[in-house]
C-alpha positions in Angstrom: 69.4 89.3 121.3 71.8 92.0 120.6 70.6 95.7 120.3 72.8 97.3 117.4 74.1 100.8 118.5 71.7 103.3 116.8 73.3 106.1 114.7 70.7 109.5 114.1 72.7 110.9 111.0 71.8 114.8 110.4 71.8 115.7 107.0 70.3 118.2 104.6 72.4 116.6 101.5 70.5 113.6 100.1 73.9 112.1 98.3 76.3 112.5 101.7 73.3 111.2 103.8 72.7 108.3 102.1 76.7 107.4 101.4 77.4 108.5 105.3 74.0 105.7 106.2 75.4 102.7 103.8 78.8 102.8 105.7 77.0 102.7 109.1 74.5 100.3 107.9 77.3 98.4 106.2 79.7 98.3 109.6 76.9 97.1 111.4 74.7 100.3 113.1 70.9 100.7 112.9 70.5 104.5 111.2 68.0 106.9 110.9 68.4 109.8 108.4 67.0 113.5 109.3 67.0 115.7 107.0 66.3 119.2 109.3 67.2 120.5 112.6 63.4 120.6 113.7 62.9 116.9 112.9 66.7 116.2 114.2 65.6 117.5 117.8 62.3 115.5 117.4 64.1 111.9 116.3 66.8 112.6 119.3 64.0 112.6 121.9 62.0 110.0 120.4 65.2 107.6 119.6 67.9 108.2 122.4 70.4 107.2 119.9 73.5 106.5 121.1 75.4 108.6 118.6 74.4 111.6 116.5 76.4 112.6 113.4 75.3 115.9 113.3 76.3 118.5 110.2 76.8 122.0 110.8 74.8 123.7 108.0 70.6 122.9 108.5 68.0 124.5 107.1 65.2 125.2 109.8 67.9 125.4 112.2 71.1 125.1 111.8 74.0 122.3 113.7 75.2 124.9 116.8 71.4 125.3 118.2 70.6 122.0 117.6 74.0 120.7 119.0 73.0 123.2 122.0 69.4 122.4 122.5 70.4 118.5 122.7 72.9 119.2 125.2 70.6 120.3 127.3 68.9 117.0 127.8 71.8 114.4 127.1 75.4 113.5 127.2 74.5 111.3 123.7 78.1 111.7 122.0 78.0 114.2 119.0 80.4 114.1 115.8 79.5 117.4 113.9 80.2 117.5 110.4 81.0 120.6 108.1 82.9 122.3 105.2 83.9 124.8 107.5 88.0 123.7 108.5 88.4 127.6 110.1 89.7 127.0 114.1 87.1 129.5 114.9 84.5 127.2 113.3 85.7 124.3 115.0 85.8 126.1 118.2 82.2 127.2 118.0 81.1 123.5 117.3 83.0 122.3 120.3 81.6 124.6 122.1 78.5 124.1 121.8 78.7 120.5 122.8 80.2 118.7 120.1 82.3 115.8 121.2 84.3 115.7 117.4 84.9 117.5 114.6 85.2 116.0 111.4 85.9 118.3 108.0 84.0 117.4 104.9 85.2 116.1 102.1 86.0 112.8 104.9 86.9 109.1 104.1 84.4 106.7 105.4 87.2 105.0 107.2 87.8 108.0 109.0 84.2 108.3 109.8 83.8 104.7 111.0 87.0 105.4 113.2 85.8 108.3 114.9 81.9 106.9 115.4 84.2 103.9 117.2 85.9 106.0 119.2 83.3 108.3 120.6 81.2 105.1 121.6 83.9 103.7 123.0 84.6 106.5 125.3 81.0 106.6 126.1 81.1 103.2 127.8 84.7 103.0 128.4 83.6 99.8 131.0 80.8 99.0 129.3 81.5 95.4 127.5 83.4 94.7 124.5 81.1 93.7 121.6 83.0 93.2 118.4 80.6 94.0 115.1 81.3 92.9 111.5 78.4 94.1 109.2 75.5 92.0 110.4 77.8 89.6 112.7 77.8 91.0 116.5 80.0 88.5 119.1 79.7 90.2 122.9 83.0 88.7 124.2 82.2 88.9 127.9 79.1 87.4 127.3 80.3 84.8 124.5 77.1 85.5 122.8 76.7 85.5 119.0 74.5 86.9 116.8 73.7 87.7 113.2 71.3 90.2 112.0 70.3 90.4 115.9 69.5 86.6 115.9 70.8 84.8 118.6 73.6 81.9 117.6 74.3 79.0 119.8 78.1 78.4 119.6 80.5 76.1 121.8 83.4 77.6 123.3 85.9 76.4 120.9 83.6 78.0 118.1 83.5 81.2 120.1 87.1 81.4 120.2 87.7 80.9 116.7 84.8 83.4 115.6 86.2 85.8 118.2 89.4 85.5 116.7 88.3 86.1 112.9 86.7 89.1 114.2 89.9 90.6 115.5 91.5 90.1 112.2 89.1 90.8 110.0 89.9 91.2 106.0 93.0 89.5 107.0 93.7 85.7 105.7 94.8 83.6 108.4 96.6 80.4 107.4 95.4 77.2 109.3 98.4 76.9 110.8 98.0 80.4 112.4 94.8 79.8 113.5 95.8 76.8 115.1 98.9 78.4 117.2 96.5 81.2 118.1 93.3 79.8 118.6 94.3 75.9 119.9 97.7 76.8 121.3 98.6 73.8 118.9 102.3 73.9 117.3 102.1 74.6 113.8 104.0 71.6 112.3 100.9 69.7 113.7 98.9 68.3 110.8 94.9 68.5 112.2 92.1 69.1 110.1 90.5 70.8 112.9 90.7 74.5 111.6 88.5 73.2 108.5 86.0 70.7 111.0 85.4 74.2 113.3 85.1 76.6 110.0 82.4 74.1 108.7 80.5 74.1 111.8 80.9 78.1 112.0 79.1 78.1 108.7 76.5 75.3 109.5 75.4 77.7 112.0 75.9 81.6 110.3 74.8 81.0 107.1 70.9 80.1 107.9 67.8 81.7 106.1 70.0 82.8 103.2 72.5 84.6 105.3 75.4 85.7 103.0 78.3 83.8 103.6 81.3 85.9 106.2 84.1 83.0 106.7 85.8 83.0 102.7 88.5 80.2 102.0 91.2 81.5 100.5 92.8 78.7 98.2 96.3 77.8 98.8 96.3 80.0 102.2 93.5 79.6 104.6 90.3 81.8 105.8 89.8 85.1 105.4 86.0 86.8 107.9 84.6 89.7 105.7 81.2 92.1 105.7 79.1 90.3 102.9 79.2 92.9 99.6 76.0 95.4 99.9 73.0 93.8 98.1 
């Protein structure tokens, strides 16, 4: 089974704590919300998360000390957040052992891409495991799993899930995914792409699992997060 990265989000605003926790949740984290710096201390030890979005301004006590106080027990990477865009501000974050800096009012994308990064550099050898909302493939592994439930899969389905990962949102025409997943030249005519989709399906969309792979009429397949219930 796959164990999500877990994401402690720091944040005394109800609204921007619960927006920052759906685009986690939604891109495939486990989150857990404090709302203090006392409680964000106490959920850091009792957690170990392996990321802490941390904003500046806390009641109780405030980003910098709690930034400072974690530091001096773990290296877990720290993206502060604030209204504050002064350099002096920034450098008093960084200083205190904030890994990132990230300015409020933010785009989620921007968010997402800085969580990504600062995990990645945590394992930089650690292995690759690509995560669409609930949909987790560890590529050295060629292990699949949805919602943390194991899926069996074949090599050739692997490759084909692997690759609608890496282009996800994207639609891929069948005779794409048959150059870049079969090697195959595209003036073949194979049904395979379709066969390998409907197994891919047979096997994700169990125990009313929304549906990921999408056909897109006229032009292929298109992987997605399902739409937030």
């Amino acid at each position: 089974m796959f164990v999500k990265p877990r994401v402690l989000v720091v944040e005394d605003d109800e609204r921007i704590a619960a927006t920052v926790r759906r685009a986690l949740v939604y891109e495939g984290y486990d989150v857990d919300v404090a709302t203090d710096g006392a409680i964000a201390l106490s959920e850091a030890r009792r957690l170990s998360p392996d990321l802490i979005v941390l904003d500046l301004m806390l009641p109780e006590i405030d980003g910098i000390e709690v930034c400072r106080r974690i530091r001096k027990h773990s290296d877990v990477p720290i993206l502060m957040l604030t209204a504050r865009d002064g350099v002096a501000d920034r450098v008093e974050g960084l200083d205190s052992g904030a890994d990132d800096y990230l300015v409020k009012p933010f785009a989620h994308e921007e968010l997402l891409a800085r969580v990504r990064s600062l995990l990645r550099r945590r394992h930089p050898q650690g292995r690759e495991v690509l995560v669409v909302g609930p949909l987790s493939a560890d590529v050295d592994a060629m292990e699949v799993s949805f919602d943390g439930d194991v899926v069996a899969t074949t090599a050739l389905e692997f490759k084909l899930l692997e690759y609608f990962m890496r282009n996800r949102r994207v639609v891929l025409s069948r005779s794409r995914i048959l150059e870049e997943v079969w090697g195959l030249d595209t003036d073949t005519t194979s049904n395979v792409v379709d066969v390998y989709v409907r197994y891919l399906r047979q096997k994700l969309e169990v125990d009313e699992h929304p549906r990921m792979i999408h056909t897109v009429r006229g032009a292929g397949y298109m992987l997605k997060e399902p739409e937030p219930r």
